[in-house]
MARBA-3410 file (N, C-alpha, C, O; in Angstrom, 1 decimal):
189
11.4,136.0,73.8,11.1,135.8,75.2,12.0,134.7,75.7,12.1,133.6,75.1 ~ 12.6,135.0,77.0,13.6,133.5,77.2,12.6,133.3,78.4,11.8,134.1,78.9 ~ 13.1,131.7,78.7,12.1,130.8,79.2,13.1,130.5,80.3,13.9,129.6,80.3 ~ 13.1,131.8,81.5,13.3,131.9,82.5,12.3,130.9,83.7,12.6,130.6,84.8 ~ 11.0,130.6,83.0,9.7,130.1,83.8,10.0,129.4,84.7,9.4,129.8,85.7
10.9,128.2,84.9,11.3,127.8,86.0,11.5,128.2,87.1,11.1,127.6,88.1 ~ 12.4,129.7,87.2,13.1,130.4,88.2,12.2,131.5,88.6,11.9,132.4,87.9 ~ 11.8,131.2,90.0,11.0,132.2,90.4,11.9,133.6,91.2,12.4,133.3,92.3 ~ 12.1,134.6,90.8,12.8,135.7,91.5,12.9,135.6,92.6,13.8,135.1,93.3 ~ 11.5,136.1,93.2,10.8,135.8,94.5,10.9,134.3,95.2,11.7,134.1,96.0
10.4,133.7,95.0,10.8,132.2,95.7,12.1,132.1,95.8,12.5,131.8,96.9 ~ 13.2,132.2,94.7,14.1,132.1,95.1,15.4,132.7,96.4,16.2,132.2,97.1 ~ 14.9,134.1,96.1,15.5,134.8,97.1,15.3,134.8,98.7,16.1,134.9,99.6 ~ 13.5,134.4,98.7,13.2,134.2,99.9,14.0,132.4,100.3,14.2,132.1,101.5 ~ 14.1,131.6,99.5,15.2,131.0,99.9,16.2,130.7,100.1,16.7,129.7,100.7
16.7,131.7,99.6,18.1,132.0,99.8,18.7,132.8,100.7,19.9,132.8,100.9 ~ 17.6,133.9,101.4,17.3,134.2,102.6,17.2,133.7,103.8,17.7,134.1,104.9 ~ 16.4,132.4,103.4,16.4,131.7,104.6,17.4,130.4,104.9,17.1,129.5,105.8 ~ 18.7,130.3,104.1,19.2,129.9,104.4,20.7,130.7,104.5,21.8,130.2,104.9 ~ 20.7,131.1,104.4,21.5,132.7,104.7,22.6,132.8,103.3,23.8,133.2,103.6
22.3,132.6,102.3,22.9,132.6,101.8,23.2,134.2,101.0,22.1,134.7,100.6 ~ 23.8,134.8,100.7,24.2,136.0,100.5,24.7,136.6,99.5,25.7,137.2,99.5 ~ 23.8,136.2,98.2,22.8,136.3,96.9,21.7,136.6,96.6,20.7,136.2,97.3 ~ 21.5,137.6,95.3,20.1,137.3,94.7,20.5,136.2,93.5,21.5,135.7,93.0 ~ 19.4,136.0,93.5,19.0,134.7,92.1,19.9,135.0,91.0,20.8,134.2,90.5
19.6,136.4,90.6,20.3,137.1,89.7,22.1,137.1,89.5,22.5,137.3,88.4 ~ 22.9,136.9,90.3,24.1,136.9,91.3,24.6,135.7,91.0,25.6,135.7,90.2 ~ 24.4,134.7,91.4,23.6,133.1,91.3,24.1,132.6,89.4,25.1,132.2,88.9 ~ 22.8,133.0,88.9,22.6,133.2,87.5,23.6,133.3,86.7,24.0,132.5,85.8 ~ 24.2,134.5,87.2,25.6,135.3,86.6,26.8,134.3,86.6,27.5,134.1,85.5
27.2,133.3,88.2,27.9,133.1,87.9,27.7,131.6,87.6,28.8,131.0,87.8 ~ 27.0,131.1,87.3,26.6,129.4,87.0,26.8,130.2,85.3,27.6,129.5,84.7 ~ 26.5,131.1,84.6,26.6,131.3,83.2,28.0,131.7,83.0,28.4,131.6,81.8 ~ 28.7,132.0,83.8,30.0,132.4,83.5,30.6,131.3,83.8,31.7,131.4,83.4 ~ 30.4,130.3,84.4,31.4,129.1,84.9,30.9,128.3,83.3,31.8,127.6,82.7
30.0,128.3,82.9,29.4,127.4,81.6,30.2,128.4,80.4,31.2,127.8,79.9 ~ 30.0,129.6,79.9,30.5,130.0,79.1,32.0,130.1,79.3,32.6,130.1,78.1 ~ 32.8,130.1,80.2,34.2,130.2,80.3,34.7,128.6,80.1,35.9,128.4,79.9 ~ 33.8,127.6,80.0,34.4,126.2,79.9,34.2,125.0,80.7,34.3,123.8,80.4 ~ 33.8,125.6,81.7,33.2,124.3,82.8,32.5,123.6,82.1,31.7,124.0,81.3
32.6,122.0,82.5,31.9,121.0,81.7,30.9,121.0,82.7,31.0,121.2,83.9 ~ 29.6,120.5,81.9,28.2,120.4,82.1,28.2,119.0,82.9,27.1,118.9,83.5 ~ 29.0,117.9,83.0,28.9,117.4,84.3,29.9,117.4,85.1,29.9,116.5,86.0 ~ 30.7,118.3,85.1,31.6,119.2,86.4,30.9,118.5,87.6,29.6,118.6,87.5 ~ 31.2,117.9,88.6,30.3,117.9,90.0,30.7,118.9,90.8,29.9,119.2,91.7
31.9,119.5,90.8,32.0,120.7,91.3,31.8,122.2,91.2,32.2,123.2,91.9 ~ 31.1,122.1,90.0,30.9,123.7,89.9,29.7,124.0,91.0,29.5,125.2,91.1 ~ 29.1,123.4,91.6,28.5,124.4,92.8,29.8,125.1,94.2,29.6,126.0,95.0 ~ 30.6,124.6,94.1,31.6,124.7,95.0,32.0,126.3,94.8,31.9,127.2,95.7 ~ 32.4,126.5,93.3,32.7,128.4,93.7,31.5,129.5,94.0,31.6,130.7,94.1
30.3,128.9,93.9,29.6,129.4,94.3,28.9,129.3,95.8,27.9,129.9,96.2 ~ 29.4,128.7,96.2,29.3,128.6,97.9,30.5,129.3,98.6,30.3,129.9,99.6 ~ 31.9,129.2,98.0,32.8,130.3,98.2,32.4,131.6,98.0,32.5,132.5,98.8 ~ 32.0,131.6,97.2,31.6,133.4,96.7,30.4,133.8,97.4,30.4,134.9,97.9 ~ 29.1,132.9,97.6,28.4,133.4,98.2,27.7,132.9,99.5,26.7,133.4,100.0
28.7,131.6,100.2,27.9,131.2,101.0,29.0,130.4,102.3,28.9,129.3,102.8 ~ 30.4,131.6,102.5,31.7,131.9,102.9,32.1,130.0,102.9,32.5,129.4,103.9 ~ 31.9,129.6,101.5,33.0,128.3,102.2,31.8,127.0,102.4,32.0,125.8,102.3 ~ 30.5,127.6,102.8,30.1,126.6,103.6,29.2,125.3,102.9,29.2,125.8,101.7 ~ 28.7,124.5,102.8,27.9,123.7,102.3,26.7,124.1,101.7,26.3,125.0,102.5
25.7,124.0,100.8,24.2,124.8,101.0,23.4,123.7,101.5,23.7,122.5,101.2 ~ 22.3,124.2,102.3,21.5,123.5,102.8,20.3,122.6,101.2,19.9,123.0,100.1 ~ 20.2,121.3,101.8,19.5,120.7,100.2,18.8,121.2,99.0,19.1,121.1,97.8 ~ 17.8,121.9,99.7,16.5,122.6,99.1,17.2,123.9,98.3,16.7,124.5,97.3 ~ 18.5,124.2,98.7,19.1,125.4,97.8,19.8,124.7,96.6,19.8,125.1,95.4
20.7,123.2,97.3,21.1,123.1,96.2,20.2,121.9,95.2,20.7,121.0,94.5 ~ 19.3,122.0,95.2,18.1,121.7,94.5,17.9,122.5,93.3,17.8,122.2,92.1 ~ 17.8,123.7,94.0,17.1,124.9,93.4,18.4,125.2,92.4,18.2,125.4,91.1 ~ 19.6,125.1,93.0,20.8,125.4,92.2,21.6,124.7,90.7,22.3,125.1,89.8 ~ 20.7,123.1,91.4,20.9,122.4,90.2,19.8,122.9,89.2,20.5,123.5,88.5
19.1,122.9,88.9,17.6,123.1,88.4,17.7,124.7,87.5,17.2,125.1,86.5 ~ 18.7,125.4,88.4,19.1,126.7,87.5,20.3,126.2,87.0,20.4,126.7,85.9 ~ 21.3,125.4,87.2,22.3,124.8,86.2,22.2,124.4,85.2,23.0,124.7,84.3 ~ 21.1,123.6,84.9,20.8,122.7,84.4,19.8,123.5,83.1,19.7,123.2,81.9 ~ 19.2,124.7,83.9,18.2,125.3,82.9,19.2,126.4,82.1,18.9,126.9,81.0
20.3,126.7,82.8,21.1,128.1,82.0,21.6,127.1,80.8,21.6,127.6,79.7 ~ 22.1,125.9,80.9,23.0,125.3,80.1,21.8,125.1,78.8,21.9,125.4,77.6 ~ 20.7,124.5,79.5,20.2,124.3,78.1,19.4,125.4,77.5,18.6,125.2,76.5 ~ 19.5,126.9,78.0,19.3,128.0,77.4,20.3,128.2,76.8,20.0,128.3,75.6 ~ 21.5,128.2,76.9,22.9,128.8,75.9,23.0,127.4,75.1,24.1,127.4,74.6
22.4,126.2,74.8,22.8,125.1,73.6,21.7,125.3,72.6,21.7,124.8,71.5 ~ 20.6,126.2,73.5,19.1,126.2,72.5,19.2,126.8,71.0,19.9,127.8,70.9 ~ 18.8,126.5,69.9,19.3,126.9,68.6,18.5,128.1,68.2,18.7,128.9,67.3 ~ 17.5,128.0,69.4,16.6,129.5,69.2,17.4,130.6,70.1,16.8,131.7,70.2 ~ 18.4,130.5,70.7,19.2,131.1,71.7,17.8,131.7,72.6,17.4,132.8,72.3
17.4,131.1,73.6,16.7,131.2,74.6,17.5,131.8,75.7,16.8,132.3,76.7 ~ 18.6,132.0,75.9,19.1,132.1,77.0,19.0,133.8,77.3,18.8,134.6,76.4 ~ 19.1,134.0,78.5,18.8,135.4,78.8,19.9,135.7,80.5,20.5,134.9,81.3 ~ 19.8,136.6,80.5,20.4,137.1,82.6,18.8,136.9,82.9,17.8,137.0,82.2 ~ 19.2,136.4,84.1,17.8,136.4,85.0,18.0,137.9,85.9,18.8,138.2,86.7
16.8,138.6,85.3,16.8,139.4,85.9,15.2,139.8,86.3,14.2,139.3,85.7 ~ 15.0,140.7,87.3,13.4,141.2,87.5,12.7,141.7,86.4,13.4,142.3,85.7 ~ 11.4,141.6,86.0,10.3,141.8,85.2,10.5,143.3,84.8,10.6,144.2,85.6 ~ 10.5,143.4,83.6,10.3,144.8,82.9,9.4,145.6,83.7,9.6,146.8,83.5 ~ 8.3,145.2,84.7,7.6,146.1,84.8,8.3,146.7,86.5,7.7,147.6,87.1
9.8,146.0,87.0,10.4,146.7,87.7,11.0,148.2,87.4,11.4,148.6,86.3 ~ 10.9,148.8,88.8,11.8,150.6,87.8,12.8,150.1,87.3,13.2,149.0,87.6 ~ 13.4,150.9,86.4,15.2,150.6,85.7,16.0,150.3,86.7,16.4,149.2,86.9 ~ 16.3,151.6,87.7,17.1,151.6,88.7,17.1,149.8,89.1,18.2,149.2,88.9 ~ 16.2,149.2,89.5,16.6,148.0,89.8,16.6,146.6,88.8,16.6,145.4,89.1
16.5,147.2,87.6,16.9,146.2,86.6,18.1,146.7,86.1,18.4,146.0,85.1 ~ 19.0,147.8,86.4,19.9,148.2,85.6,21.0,147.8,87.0,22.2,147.8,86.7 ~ 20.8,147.3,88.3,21.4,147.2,89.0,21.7,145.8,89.3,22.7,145.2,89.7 ~ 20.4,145.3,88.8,20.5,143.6,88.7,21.5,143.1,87.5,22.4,142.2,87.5 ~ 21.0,144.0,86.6,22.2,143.6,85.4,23.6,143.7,85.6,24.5,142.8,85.3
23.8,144.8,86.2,25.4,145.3,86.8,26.1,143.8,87.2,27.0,143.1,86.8 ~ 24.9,143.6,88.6,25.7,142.3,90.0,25.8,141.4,88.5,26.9,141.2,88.1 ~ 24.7,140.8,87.5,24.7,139.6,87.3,26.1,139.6,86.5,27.0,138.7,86.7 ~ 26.4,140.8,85.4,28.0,140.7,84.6,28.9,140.9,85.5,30.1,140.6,85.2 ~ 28.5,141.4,86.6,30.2,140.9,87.6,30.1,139.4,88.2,31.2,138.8,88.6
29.0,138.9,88.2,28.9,137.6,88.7,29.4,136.9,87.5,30.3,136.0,87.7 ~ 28.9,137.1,86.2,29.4,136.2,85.5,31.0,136.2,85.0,31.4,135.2,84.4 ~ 31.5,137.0,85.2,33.2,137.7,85.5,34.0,136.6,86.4,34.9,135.8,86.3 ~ 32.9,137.0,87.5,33.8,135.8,88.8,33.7,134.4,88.0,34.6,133.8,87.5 ~ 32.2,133.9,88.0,32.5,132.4,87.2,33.2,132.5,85.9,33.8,131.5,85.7
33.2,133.2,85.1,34.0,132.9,83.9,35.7,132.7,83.9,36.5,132.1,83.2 ~ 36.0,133.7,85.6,37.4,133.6,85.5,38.2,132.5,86.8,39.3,132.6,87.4 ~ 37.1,131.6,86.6,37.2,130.2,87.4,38.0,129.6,86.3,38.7,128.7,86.6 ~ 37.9,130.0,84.9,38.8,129.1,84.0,39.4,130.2,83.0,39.7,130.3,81.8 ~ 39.5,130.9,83.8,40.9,132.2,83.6,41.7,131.8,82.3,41.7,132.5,81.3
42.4,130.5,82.6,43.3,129.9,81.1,42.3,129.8,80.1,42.8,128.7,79.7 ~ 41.2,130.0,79.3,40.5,130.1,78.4,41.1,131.1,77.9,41.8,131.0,76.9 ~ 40.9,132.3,78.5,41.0,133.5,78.2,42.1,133.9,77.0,42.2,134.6,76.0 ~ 42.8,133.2,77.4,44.6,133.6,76.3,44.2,132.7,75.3,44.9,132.8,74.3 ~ 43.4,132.0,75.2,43.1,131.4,73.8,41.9,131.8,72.9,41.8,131.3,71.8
41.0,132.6,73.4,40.2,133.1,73.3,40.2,133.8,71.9,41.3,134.0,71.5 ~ 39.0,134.1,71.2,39.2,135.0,70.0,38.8,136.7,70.4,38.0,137.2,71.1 ~ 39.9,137.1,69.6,39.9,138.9,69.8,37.8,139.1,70.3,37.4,140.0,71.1 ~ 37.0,138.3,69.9,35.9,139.0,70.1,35.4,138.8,71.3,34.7,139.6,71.9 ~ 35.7,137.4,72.0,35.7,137.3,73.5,35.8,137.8,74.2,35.0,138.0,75.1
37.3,138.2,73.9,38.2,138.4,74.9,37.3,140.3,75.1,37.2,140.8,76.2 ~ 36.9,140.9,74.3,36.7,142.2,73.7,35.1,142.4,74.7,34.9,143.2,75.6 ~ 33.7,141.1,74.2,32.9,140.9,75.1,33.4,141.2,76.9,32.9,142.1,77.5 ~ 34.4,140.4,77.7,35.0,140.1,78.6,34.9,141.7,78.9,34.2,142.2,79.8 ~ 35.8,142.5,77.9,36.8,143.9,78.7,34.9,144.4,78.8,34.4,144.7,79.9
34.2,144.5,77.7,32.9,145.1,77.4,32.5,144.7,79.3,32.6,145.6,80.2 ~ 32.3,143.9,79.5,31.5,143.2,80.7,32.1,143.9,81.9,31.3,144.2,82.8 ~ 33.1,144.1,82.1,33.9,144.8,83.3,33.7,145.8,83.2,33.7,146.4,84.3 ~ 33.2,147.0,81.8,33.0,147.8,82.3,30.7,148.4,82.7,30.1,149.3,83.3 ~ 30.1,147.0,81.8,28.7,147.1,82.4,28.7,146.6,84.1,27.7,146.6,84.8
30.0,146.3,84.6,29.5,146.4,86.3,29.5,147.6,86.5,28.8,147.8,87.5 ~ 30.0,148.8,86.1,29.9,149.9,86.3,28.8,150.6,86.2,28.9,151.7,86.7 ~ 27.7,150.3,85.7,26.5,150.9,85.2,26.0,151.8,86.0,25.9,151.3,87.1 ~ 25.7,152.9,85.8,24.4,153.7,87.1,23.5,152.6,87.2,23.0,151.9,86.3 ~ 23.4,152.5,89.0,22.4,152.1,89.3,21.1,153.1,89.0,20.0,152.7,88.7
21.4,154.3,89.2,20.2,155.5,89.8,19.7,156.1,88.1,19.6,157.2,87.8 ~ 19.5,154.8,87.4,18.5,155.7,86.5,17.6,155.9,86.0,17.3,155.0,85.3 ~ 16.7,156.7,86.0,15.3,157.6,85.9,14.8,156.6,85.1,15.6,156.2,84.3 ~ 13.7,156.0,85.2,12.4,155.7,84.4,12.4,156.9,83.0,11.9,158.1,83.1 ~ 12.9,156.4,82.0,12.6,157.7,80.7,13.1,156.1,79.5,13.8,155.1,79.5
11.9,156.9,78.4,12.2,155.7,77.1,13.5,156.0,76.8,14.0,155.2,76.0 ~ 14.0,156.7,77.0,15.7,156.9,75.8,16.3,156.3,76.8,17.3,155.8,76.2 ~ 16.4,155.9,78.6,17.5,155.1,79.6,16.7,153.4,79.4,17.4,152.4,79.7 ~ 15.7,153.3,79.0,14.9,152.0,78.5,15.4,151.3,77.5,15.6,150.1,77.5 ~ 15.6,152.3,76.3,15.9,151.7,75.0,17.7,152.0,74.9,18.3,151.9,73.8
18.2,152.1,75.9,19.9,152.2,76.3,20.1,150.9,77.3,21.2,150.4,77.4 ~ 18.7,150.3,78.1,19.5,149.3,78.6,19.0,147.8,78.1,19.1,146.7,78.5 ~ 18.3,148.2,77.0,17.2,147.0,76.5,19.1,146.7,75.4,19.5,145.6,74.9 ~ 19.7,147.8,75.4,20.6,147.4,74.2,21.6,146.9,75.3,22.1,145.7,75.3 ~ 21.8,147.7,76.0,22.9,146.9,76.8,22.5,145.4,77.7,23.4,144.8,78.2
21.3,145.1,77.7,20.9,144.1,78.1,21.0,143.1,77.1,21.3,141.9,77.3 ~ 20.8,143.6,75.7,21.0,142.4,74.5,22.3,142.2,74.4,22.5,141.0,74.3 ~ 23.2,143.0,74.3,24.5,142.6,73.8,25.2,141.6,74.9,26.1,140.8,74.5 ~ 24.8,141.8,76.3,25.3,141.1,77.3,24.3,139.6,76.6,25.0,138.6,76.2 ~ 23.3,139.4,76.5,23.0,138.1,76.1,23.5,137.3,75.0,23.7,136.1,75.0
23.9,138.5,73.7,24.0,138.0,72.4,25.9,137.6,73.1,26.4,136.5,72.7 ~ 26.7,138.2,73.6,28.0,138.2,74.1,27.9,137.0,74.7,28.7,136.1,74.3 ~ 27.0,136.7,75.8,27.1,135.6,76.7,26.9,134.1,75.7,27.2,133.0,76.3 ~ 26.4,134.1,74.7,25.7,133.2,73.9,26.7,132.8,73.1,26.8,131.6,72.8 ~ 27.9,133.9,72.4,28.8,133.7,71.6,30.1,133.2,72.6,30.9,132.3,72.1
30.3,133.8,74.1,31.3,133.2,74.9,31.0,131.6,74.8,31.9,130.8,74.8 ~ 30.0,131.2,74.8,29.4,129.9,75.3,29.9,128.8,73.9,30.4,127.7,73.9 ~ 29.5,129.5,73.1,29.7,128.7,71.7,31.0,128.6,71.5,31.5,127.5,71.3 ~ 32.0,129.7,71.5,33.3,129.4,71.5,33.9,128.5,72.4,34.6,127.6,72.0 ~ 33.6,128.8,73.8,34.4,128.0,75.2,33.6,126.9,75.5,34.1,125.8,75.7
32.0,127.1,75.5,31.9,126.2,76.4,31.3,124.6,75.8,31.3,124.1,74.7 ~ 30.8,124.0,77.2,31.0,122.2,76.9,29.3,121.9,75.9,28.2,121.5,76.4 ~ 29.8,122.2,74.4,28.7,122.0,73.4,27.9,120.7,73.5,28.5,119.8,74.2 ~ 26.4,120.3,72.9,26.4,119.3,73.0,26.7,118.2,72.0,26.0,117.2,71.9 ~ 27.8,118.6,71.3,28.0,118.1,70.1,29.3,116.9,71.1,29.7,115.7,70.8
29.8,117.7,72.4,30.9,116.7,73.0,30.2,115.4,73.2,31.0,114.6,73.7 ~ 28.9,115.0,73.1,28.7,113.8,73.6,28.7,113.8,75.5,27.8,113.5,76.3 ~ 29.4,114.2,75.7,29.8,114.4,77.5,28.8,115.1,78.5,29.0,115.2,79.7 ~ 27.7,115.6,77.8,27.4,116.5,78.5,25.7,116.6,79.1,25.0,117.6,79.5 ~ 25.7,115.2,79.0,24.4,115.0,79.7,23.8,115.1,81.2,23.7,113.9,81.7
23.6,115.8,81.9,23.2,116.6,82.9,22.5,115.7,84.5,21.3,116.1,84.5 ~ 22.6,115.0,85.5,22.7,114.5,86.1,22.1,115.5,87.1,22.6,116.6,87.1 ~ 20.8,115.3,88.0,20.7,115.9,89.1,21.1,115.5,90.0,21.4,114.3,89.7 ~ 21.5,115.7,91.2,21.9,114.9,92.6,20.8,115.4,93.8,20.8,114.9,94.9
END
């Protein structure tokens, strides 16, 4: 079980709603894990910045989001350093239909695409299995959204949901800012 507990789906969205921002949590998620597994250092002060590009045209976030934003920064990084690999996609509750867990998965590996290719130059140095994860991930944005509630599309995306975690966990280990750097002690603002 990953220890998502912090991140409320619902709470979040409805504030990110009300500040017009034009994301789900999920979206969000994707690309704070893809800026961390592609290489961004863990006290970067600017990694909230491509995500207000990408989802909030350019503009500043109002406090309370980037509250909420650090607090999911902060919790993805120390899910992908965890030795129990805790880390997971934030996605809605198993007991959502597929269709909207298979669609949440989709946005979140294109989201984490955009952040991971915030440090594009990783990529050419990358190992064959990375780089192989990466082509894998471009094509789970493709996923049917529209699939039927049936155990055999359950136990097809429980796998495609693991390999995107176990992939995301191995990008992270190779690229990203370990805490073995000393560097990477985590600062709220």
């Amino acid at each position: 079980m990953t220890d998502n507990s912090v991140l409320d789906l619902d709470k979040m969205q409805t504030l990110l709603e009300r500040h017009e921002v034009f994301a789900n949590p999920s979206e969000i998620h994707g690309v704070i894990a893809g800026l961390l597994c592609g290489g961004t250092k863990v006290n970067d002060a600017h990694w909230i910045e491509p995500i207000a590009d990408f989802f909030h045209q350019g503009l500043s976030f109002h406090q309370s989001v980037v509250e909420q934003l650090e607090i999911m920064f902060k919790q993805v990084w120390e899910n992908l350093v965890d030795d129990d690999f805790q880390f997971s996609p934030l996605l809605p509750d198993d007991d959502e239909p597929l269709h909207i867990r298979s669609t949440a998965l989709a946005g979140w590996t294109q989201s984490f695409l955009l952040g991971f290719g915030i440090n594009k130059q990783v990529l050419a140095n990358a190992s064959e299995d990375v780089n192989e994860a990466i082509q894998d991930f471009a094509e789970i944005c493709k996923m049917a959204s529209d699939l039927p509630d049936s155990e055999e599309n359950e136990n097809a995306f429980f796998e495609v949901h693991e390999y995107v975690r176990i992939s995301s966990i191995m990008c992270f280990g190779e690229l990203g800012d370990s805490p073995d750097s000393g560097k990477n002690k985590i600062t709220l603002h």
